[in-house]
PyMOL CGO cylinders between C-alpha atoms (Angstrom):
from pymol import cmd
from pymol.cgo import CYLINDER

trace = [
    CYLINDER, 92.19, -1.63, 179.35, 88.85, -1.07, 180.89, 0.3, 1, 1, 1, 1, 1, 1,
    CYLINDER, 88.85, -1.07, 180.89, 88.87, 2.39, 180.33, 0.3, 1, 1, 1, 1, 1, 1,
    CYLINDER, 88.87, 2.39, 180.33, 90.08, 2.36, 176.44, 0.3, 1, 1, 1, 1, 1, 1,
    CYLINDER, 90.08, 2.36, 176.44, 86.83, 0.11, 176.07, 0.3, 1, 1, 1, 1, 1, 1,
    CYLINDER, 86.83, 0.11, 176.07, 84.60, 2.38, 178.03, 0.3, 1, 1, 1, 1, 1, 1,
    CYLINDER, 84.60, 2.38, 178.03, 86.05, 5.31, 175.73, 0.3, 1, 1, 1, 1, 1, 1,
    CYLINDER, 86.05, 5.31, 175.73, 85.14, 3.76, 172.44, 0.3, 1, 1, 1, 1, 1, 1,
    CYLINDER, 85.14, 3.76, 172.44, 81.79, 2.59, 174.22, 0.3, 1, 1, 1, 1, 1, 1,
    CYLINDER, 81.79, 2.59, 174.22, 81.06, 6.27, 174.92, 0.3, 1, 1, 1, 1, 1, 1,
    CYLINDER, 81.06, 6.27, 174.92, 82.84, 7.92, 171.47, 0.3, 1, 1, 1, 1, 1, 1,
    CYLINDER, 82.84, 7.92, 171.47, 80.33, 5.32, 169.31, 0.3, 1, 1, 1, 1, 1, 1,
    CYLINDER, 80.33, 5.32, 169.31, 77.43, 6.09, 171.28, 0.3, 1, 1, 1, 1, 1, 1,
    CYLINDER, 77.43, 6.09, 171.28, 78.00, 10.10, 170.90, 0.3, 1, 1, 1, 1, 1, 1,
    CYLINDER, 78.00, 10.10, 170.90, 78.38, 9.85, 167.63, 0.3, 1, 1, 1, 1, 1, 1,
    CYLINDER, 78.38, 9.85, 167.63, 75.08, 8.01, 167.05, 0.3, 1, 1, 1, 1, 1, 1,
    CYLINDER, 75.08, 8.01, 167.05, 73.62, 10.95, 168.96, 0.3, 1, 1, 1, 1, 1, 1,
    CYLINDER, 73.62, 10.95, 168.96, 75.24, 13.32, 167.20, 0.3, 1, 1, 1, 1, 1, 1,
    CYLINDER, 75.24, 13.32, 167.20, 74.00, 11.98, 163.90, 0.3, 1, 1, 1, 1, 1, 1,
    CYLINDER, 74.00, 11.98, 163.90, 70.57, 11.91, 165.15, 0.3, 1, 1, 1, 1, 1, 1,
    CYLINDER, 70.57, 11.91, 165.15, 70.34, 15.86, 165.58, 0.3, 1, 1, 1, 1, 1, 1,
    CYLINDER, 70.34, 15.86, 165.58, 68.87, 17.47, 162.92, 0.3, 1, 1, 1, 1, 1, 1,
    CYLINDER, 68.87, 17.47, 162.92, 69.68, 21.08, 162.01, 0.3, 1, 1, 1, 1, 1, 1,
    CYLINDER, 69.68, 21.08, 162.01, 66.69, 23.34, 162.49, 0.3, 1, 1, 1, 1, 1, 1,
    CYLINDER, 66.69, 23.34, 162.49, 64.12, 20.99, 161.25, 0.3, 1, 1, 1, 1, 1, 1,
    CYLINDER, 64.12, 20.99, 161.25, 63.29, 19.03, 164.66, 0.3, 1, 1, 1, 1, 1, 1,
    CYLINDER, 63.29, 19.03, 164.66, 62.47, 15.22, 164.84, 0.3, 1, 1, 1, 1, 1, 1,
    CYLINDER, 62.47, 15.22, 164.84, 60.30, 16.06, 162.49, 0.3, 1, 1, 1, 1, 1, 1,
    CYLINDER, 60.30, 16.06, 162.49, 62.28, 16.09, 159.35, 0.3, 1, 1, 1, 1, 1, 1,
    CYLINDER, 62.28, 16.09, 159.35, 63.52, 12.34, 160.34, 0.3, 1, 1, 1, 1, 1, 1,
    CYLINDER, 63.52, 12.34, 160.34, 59.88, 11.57, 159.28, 0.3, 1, 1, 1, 1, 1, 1,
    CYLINDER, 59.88, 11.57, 159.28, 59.37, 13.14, 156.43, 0.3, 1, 1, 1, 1, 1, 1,
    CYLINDER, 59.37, 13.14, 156.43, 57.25, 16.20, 158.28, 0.3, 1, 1, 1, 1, 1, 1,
    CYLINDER, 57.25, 16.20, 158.28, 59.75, 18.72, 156.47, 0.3, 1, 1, 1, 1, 1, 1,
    CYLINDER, 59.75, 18.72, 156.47, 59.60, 22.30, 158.46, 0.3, 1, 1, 1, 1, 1, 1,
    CYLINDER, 59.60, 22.30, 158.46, 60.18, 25.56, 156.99, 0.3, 1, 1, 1, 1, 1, 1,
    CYLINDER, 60.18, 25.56, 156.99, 63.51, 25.72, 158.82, 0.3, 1, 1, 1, 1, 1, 1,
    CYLINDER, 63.51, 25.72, 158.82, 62.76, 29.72, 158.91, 0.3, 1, 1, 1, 1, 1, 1,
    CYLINDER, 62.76, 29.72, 158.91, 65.53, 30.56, 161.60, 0.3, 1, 1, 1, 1, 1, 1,
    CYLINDER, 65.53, 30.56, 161.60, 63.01, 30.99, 164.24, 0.3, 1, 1, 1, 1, 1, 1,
    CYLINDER, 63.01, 30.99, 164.24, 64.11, 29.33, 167.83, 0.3, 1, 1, 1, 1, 1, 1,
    CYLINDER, 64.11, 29.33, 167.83, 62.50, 26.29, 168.32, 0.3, 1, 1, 1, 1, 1, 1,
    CYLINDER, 62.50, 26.29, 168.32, 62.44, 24.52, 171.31, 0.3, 1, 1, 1, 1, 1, 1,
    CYLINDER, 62.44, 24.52, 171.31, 63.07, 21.07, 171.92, 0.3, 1, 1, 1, 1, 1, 1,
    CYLINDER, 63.07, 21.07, 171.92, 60.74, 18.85, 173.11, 0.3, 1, 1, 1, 1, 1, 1,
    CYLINDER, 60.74, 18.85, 173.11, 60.44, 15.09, 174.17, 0.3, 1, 1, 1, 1, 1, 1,
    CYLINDER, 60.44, 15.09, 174.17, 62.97, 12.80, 172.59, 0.3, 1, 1, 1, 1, 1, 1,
    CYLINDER, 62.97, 12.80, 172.59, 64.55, 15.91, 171.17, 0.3, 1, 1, 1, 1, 1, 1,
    CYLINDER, 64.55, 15.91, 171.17, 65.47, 16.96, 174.65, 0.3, 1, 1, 1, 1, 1, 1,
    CYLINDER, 65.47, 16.96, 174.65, 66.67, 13.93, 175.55, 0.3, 1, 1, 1, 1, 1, 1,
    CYLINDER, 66.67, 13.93, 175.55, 69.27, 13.30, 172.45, 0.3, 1, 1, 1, 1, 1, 1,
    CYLINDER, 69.27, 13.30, 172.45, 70.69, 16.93, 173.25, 0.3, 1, 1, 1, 1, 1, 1,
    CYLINDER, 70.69, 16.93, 173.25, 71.19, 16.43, 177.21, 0.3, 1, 1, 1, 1, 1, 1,
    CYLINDER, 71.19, 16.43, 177.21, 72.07, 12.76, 176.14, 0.3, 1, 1, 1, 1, 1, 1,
    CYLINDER, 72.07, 12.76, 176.14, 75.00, 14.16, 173.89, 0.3, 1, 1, 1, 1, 1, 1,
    CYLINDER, 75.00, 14.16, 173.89, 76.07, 16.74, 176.42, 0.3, 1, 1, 1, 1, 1, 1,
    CYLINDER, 76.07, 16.74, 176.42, 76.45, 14.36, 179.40, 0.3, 1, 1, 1, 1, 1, 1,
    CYLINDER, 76.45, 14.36, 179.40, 78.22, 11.68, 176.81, 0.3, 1, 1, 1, 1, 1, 1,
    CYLINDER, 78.22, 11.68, 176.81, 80.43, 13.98, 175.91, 0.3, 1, 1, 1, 1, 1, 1,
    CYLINDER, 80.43, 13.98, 175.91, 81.68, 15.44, 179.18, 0.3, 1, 1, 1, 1, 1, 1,
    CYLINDER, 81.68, 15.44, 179.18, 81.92, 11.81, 179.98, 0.3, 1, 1, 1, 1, 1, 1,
    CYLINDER, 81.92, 11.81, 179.98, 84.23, 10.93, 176.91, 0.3, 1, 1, 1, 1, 1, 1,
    CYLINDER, 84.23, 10.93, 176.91, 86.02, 14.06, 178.74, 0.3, 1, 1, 1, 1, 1, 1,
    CYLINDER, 86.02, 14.06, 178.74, 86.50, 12.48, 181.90, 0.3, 1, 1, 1, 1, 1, 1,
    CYLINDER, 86.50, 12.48, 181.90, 87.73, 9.13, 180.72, 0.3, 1, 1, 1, 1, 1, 1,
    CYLINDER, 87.73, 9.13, 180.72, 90.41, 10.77, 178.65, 0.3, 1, 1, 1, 1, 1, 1,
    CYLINDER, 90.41, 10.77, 178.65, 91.78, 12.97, 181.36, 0.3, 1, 1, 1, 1, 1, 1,
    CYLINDER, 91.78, 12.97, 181.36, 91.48, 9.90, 183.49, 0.3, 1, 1, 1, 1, 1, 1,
    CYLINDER, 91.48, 9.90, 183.49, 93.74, 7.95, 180.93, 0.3, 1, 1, 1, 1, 1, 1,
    CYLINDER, 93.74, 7.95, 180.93, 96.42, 10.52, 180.87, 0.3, 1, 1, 1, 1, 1, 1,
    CYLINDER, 96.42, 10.52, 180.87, 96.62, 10.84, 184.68, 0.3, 1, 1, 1, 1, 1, 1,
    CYLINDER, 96.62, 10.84, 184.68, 96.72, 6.69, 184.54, 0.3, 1, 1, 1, 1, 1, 1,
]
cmd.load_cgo(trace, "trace")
């Protein structure tokens, strides 16, 4: 039981990450600051970083509790 709630706690929280990524435009295009979106690399930078390493980590943790459900 606890870990089917700690699942959906992690699978809503990814996807709110998820959703917050913007393609090739940065943070920036959340606010309106547009981008030319060129297809140069761009690195990512303050909260930017953080959503991406946020979503990695989430999702190896969404990982986890499933394998940890099917061993259960």
């Amino acid at each position: 039981m606890k870990l089917s709630l700690l699942q959906i706690v992690i699978s809503v929280l990814l996807v709110i990450l998820i959703l917050l990524q913007e393609r090739s435009a940065g943070m920036s295009g959340l606010f309106g600051g547009g981008g030319d979106g060129g297809g140069a690399y761009q690195t990512r930078r303050g909260i930017e970083r953080g959503i991406f390493w946020g979503t990695i980590v989430l999702g190896l943790a969404f990982g986890v509790v499933a394998i940890l459900q099917i061993l259960r």
